[in-house]
C-alpha positions as CSV (number, residue, x, y, z in Angstrom):
1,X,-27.2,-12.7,-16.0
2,X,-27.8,-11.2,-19.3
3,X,-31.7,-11.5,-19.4
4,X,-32.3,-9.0,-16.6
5,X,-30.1,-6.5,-17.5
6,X,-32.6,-5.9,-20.5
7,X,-36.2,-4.3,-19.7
8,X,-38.9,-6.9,-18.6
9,X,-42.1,-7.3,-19.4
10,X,-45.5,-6.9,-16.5
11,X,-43.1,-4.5,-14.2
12,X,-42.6,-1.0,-14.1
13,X,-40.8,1.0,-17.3
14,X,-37.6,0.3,-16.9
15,X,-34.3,-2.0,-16.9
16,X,-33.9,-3.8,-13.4
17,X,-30.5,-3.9,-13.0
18,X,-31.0,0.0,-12.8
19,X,-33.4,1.3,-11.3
20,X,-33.4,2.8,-7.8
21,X,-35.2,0.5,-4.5
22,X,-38.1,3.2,-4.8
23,X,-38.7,2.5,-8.4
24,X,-38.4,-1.2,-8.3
25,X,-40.8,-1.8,-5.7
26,X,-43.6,0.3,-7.3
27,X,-43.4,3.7,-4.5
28,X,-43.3,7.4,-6.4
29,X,-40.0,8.2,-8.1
30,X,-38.6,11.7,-8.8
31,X,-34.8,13.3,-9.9
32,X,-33.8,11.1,-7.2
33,X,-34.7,7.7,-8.6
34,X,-32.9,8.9,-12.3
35,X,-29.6,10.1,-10.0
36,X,-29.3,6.6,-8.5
37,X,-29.6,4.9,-11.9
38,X,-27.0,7.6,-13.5
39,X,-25.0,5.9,-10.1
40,X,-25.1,2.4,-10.9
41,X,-24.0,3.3,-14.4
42,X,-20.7,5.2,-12.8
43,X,-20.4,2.1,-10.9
44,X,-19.9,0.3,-13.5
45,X,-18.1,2.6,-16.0
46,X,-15.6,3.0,-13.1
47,X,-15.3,-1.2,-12.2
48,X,-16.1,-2.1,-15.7
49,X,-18.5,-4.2,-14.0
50,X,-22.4,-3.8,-12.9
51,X,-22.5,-4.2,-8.9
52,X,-24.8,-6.8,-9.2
53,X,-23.4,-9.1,-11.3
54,X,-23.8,-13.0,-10.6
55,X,-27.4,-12.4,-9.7
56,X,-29.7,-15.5,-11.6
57,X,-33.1,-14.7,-11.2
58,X,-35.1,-11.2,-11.0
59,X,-35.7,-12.2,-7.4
60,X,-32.4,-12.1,-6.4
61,X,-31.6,-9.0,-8.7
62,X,-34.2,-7.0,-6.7
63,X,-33.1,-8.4,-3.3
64,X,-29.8,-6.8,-4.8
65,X,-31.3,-3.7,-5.5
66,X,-32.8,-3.4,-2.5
67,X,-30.6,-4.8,-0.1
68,X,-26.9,-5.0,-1.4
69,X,-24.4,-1.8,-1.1
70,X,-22.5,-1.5,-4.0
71,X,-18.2,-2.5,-3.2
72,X,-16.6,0.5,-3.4
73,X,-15.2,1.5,-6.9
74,X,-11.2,1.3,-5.5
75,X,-11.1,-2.2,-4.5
76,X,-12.5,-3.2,-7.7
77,X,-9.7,-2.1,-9.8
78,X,-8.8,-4.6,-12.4
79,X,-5.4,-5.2,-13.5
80,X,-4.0,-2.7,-16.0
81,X,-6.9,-0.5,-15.0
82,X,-5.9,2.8,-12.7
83,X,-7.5,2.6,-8.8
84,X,-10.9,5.2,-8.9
85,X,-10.2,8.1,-6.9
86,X,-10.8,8.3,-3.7
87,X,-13.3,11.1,-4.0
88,X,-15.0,9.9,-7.0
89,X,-15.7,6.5,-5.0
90,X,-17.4,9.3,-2.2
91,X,-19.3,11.0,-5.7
92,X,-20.4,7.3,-6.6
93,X,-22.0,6.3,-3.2
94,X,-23.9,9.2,-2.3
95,X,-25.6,8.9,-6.0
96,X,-26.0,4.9,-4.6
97,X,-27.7,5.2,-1.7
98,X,-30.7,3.2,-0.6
99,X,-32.5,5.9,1.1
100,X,-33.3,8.6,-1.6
101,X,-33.1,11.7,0.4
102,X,-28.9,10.7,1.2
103,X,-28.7,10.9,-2.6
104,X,-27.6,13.6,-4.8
105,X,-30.8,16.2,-5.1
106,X,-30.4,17.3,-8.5
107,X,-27.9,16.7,-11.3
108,X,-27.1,20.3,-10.9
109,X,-25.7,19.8,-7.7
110,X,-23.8,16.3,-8.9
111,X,-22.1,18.5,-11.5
112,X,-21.3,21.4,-9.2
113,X,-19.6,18.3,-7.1
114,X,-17.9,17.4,-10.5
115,X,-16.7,21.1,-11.4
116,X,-15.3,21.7,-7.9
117,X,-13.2,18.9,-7.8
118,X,-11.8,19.6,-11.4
119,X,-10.9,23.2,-9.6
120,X,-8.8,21.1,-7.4
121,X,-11.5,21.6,-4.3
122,X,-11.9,18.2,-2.9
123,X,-14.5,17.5,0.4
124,X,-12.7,15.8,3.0
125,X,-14.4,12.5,3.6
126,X,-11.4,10.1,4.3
127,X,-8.0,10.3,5.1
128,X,-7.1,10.1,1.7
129,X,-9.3,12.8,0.5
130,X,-7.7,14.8,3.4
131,X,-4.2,13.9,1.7
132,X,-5.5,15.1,-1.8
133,X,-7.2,18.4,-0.7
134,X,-3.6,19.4,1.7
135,X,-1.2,18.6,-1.7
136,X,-3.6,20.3,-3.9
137,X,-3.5,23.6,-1.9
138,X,0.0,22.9,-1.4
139,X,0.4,23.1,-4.8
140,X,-1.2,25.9,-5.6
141,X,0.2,27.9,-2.9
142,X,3.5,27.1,-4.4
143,X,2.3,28.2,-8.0
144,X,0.8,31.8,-6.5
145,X,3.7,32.6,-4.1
146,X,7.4,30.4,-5.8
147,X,9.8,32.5,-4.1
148,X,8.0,32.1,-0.6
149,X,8.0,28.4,-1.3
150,X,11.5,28.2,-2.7
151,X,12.5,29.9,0.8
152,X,10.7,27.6,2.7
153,X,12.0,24.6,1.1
154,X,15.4,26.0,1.4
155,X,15.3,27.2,4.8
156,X,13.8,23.4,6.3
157,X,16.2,21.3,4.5
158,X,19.6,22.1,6.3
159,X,17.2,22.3,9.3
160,X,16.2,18.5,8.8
161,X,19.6,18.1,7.6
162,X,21.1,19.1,10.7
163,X,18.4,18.0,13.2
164,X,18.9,14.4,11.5
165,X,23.3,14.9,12.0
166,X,22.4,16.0,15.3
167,X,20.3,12.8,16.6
168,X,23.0,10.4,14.9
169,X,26.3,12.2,16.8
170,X,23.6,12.3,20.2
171,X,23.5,8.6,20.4
């Protein structure tokens, strides 16, 4: 609904559609109340879509923001548009979460989350974060130490090669 994405007048400062459960229902807001906002826009950048679209009145847009979990950035992908990483969907929920002490406490520490995972250190939260944080330090081992690597890879093919000849002439 268009109208309640906009501020409204006779509620606190603020555009609905983003501000945190604390804020909306009138409690004491801090960093923590700005990081959940700066997570429902990331939502949305990422989905190209605001998690609580289809809401039609301001009642059910705070119900919303009280009540409904954002879907998680991946299975929103549109077509033509990439899937959001898995970690970045991880980033985007712990800046979304109801209870403001789970959330992110500073933007210091959201950007420190950032700056590690452009350095290729990913937290393993998922099986698929665990996939990206093994091929990234496989990677780089391979980088630091080629010849090691070049043996390695060298020295288990003909060893799956012949492990592989041996189970098909052992049948």
């Amino acid at each position: 609904p268009k109208g309640w994405f906009s501020t409204q007048v006779g509620i606190t400062v603020g555009t609905p559609a983003y501000m945190a459960p604390e804020q909306i229902t009138g409690k004491p807001t801090s960093f923590s109340s700005d990081i959940y906002s700066l997570g429902v826009l990331l939502h949305e950048l990422l989905t190209l879509v605001h998690y609580l679209d289809g809401k039609d009145s301001i009642d059910a847009l705070v119900e919303g923001v009280l009540h409904d979990s954002p879907v998680v950035p991946t299975f929103l992908s549109k077509r033509g548009q990439c899937p959001v990483p898995a970690e970045l969907n991880w980033f985007v929920d712990r800046c979304l979460q109801k209870n403001p002490k789970k959330r992110y406490v500073s933007v210091d520490e959201m950007l420190h989350r950032l700056d590690l995972r452009a350095q290729g250190i990913i937290p393993v939260q998922c099986p698929m974060t665990l996939v990206k944080r093994v091929t990234l330090a496989t990677g780089r081992f391979s980088e630091r130490h080629p010849i090691v690597t070049f043996a390695l890879f060298f020295g288990a093919l003909p060893a799956t090669l012949g492990l592989a000849v041996w189970s098909i002439l052992s049948r």
